[in-house]
C-alpha positions in Angstrom: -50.5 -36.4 21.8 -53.9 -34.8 22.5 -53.9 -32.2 25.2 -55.0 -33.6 29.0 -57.1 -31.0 31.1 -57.2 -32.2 34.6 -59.7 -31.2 37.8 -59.7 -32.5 41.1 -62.5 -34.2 42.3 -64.7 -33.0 44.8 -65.8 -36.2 46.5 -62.0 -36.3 48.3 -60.7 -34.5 51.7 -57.6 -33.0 51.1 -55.6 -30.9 53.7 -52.1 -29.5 52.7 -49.4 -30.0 55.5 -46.0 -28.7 55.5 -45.7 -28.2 51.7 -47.1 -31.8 51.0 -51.1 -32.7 50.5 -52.9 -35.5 52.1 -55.9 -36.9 50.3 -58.2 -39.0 51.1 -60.4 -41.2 48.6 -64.0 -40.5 49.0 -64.1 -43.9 46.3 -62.5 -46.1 48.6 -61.0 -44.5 51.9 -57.3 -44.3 50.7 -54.7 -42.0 52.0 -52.7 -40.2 49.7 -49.6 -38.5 50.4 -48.4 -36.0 47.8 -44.9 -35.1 47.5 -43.9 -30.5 46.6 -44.5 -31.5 43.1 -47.6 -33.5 43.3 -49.0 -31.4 45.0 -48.3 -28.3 42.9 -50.1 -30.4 40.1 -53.0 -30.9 42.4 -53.4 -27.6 43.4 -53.2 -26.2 39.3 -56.0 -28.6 38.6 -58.5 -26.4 38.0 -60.2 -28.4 35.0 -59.5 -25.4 32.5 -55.3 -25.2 32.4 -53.9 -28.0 30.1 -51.6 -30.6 32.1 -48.7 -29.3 29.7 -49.3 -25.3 30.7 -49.1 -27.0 34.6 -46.2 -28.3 33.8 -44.3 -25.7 32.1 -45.8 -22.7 34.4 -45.2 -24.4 37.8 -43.5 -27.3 37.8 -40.3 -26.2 35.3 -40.3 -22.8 36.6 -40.3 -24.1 40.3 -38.1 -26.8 39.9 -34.8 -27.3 37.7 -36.5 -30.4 35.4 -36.6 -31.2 31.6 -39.8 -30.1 30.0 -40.4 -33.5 28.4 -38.7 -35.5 31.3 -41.5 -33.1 33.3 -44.5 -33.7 31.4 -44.1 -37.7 31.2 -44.3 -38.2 35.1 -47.0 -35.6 35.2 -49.0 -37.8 33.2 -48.1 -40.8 34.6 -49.2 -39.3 38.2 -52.3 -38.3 36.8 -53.1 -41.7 35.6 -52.6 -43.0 38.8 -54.5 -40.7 40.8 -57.3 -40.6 38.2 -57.8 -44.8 38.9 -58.4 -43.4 42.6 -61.0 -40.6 41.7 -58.6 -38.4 42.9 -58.4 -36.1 39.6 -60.5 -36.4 36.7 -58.9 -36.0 33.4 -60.5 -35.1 30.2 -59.2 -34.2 26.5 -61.4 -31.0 26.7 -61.7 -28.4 29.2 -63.4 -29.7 32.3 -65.9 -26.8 33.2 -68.4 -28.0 36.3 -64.6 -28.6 37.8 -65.1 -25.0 40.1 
């Protein structure tokens, strides 16, 4: 598997409440809500960190998950939220992401 570099996408509003982040699609006007873990992926983004460093650095040191078990749903959230515009995901470091 090639390494996933992920950036979040500046055309959205996104407001953090009570440990969860609400986003809204600047492609289409949907609301996302994004669960503790979610939203620590979203908040790693920063176009430069590989999706599997996000996952190993935060997610299994935050919560008590399997690396692999991790990095699967990872990816698949990032698939879904990248159809939305919500992240953009690359196989190479994403550097106009700041």
């Amino acid at each position: 598997m090639s390494t996933i570099y992920i950036a979040r996408n500046k055309d959205v509003a996104a407001r953090k409440l009570g440990g969860e982040m609400m986003i809204m699609s600047g492609r289409d006007s949907t609301l996302f809500s994004l669960n503790q873990t979610a939203t620590a992926i979203w908040q790693a983004a920063d176009g430069v960190t590989p999706l599997a460093d996000i996952v190993t650095g935060k997610l299994c040191a935050e919560f008590d998950v399997d690396p692999a078990v991790a990095l699967r749903d990872a990816e698949e959230l990032v698939a879904g939220l990248e159809e939305h515009g919500i992240l953009k995901v690359s196989n190479a470091p994403i550097v106009d992401a700041q």
